[in-house]
C-alpha positions as CSV (number, residue, x, y, z in Angstrom):
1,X,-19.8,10.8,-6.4
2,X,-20.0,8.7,-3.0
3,X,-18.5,11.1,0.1
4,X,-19.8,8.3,2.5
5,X,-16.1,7.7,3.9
6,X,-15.5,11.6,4.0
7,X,-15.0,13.1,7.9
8,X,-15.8,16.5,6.0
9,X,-18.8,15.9,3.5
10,X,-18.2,19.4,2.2
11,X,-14.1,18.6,1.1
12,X,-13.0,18.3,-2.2
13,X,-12.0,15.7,-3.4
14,X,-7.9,15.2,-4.5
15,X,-8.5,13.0,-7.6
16,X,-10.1,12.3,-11.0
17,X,-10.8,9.3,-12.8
18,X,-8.2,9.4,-16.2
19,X,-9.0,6.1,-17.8
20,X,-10.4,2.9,-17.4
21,X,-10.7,-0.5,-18.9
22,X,-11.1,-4.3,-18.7
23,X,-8.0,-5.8,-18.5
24,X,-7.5,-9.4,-17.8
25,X,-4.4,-10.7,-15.7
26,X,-2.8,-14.3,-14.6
27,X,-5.0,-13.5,-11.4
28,X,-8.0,-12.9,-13.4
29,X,-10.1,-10.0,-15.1
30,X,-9.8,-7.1,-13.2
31,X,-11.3,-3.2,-13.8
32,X,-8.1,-0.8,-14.1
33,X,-9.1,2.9,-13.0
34,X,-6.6,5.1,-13.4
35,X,-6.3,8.4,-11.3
36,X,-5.0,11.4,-11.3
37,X,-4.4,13.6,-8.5
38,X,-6.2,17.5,-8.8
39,X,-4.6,20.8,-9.1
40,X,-1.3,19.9,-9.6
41,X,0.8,19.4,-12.7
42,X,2.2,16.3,-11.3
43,X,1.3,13.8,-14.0
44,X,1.6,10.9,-11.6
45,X,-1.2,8.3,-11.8
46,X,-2.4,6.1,-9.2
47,X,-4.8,2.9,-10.3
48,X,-7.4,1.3,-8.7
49,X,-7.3,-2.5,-9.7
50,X,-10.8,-3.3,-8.5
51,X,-12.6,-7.0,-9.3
52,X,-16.4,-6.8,-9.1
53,X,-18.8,-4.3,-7.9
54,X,-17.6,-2.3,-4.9
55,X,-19.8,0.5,-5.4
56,X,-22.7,0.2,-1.8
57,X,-20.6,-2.9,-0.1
58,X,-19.5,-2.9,3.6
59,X,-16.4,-4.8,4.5
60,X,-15.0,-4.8,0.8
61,X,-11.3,-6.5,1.4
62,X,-8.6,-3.8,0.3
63,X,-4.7,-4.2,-0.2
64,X,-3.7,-0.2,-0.3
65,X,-0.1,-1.0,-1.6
66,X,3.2,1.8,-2.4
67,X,4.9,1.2,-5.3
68,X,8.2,-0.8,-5.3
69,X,10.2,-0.3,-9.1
70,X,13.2,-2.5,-7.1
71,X,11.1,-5.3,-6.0
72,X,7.9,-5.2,-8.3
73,X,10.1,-5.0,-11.4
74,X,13.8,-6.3,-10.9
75,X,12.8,-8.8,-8.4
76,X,14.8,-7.4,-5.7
77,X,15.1,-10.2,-2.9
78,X,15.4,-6.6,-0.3
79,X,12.1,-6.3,0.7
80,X,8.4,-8.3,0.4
81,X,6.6,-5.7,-1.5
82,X,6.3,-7.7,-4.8
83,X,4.9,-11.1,-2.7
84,X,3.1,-8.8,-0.9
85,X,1.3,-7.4,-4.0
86,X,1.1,-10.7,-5.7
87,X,-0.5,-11.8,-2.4
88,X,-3.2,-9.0,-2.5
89,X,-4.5,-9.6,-6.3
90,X,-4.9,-12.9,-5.5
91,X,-6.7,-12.7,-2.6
92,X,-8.7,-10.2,-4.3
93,X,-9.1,-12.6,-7.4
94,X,-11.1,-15.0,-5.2
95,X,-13.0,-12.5,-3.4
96,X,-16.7,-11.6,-5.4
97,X,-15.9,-8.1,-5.0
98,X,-12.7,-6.4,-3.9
99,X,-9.8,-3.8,-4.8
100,X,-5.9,-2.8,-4.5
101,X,-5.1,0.7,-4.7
102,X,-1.6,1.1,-6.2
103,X,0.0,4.4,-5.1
104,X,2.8,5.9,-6.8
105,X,4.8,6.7,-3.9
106,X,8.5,4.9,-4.1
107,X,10.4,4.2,-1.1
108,X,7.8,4.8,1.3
109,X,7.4,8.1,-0.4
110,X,11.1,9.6,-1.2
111,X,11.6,8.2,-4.4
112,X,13.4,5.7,-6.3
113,X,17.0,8.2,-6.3
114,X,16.9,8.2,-2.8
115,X,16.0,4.8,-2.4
116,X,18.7,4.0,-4.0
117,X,20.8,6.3,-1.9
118,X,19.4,4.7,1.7
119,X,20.5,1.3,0.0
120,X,23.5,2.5,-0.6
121,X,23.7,3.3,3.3
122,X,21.7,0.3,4.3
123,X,25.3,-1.8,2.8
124,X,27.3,-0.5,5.2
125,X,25.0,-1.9,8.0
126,X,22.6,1.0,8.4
127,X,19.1,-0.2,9.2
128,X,16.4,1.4,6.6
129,X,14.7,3.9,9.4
130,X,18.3,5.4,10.3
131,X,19.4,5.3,6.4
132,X,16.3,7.9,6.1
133,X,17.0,10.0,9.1
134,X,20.5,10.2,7.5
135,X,19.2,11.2,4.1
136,X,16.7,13.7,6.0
137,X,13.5,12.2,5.9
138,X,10.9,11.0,8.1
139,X,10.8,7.1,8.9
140,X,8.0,6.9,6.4
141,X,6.7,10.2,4.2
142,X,3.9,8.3,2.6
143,X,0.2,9.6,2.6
144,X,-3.1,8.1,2.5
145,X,-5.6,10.4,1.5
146,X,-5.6,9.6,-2.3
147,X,-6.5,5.9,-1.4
148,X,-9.5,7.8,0.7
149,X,-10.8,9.5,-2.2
150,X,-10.2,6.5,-4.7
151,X,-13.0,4.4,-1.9
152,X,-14.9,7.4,-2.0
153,X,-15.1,8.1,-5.7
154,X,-15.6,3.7,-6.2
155,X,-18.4,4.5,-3.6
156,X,-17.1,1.4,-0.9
157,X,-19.2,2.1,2.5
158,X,-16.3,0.7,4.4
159,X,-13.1,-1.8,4.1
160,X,-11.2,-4.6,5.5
161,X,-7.7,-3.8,5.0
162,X,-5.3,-6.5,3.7
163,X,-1.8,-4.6,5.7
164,X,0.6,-5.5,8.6
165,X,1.2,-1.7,8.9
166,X,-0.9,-0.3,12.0
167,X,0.0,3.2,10.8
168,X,-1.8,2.8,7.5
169,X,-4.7,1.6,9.3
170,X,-5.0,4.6,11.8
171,X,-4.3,7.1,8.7
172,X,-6.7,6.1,6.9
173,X,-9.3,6.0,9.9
174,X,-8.1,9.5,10.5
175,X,-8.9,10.5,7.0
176,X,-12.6,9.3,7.3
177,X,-12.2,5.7,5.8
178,X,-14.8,3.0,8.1
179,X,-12.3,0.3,8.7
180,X,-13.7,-2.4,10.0
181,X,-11.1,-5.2,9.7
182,X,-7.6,-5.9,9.0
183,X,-6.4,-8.8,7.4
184,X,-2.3,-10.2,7.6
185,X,-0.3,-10.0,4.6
186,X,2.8,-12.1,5.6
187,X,5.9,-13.1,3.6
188,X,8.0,-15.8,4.1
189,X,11.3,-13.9,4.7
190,X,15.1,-14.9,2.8
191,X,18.2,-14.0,4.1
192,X,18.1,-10.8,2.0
193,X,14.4,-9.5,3.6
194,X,15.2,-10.6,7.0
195,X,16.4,-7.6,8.4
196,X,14.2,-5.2,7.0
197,X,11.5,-7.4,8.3
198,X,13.3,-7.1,11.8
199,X,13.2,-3.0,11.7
200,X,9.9,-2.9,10.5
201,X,8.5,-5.2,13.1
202,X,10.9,-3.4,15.9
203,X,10.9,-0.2,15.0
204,X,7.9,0.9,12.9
205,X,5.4,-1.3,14.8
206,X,4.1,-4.2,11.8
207,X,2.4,-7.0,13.5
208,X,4.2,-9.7,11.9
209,X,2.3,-12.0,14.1
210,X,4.2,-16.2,13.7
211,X,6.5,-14.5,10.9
212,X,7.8,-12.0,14.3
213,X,8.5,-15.3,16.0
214,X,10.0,-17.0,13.4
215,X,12.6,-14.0,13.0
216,X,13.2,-13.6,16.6
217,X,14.1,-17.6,16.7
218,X,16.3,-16.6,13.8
219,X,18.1,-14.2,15.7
């Protein structure tokens, strides 16, 4: 196993490989990986959905994306997270080698109940930051370092991350990962997204880059 993105050479690492398969897509045939994370009992499973070989390569472009059951599945019109996922397997479809790590970590981490519950808040004009602090949790409880030891175990040297998110770029730097580019993933916004594009941009920092100028002259 490849510890070149490690900080600590000597840590173990969080996850095994489960299962994995050939599995081909609209966007073309992709490598599934599935993971699992170690000592726990948690039988949640994270998947590496990884076209060519990454294994060696510097600069591999990587979309590490946070599940979204609301907008992946039912097409909820809320947020960007299934355009922004669509966005990264096809931008990783033309790519010779590339990855996205999909991490099983609902509503930036809380879960899909209380996801539900911070909607249910957000309707009575509650932006999605407060509707957390409301509910008790941080602005954003998700983590990073199984997408570190997915790189690690797929042996990528360093990545270019396809994100908006500075926050996910400096967690992941923290945890060891080279990052040596970032790459914008923007979202045409509806009158349903807008807002939540709004907080994110003012409040957790995304670089939304002509998209933030597009909503400010929509304000």
């Amino acid at each position: 196993m490849n510890f070149a993105l490690m900080t600590d050479p000597t840590r173990e690492t969080t996850v095994e490989r489960y299962a994995e398969a050939d599995v081909p897509t609209e966007y073309g045939l992709f490598k599934l990986i599935v993971y699992r994370e170690r000592g726990t009992t948690d039988l949640v499973e994270h998947v590496a959905v990884v076209k060519g070989d990454v294994s060696g390569k510097h600069g591999v472009h990587i979309r590490v994306h946070s599940e979204c059951l609301t907008g992946e599945v039912l097409h909820s019109m809320k947020c960007d997270c299934r355009e922004q996922l669509d966005f990264g397997l096809r931008h990783i479809s033309d790519e010779d080698h590339g990855a996205v790590l999909y991490l099983r970590q609902e509503g930036r981490g809380i879960g899909l109940g209380n996801k539900i519950k911070a909607y249910a808040l957000q309707q009575k004009g509650i932006d999605t930051v407060d509707a957390n602090r409301m509910l008790g949790f941080e602005d954003d409880l998700r983590r990073y370092h199984i997408a570190t030891d997915m790189l690690s175990d797929l042996g990528v040297e360093s990545v270019v991350l396809l994100t908006n998110n500075p926050a996910k770029v400096d967690a992941l730097r923290n945890d060891g990962v080279q990052v040596s580019g970032r790459l914008p993933v923007h979202i045409e916004p509806n009158e349903h997204s807008r807002d939540y594009l709004l907080t994110k941009r003012a409040r957790m920092g995304h670089m939304l880059g002509n998209l933030g100028e597009l909503l400010l002259d929509a304000e």
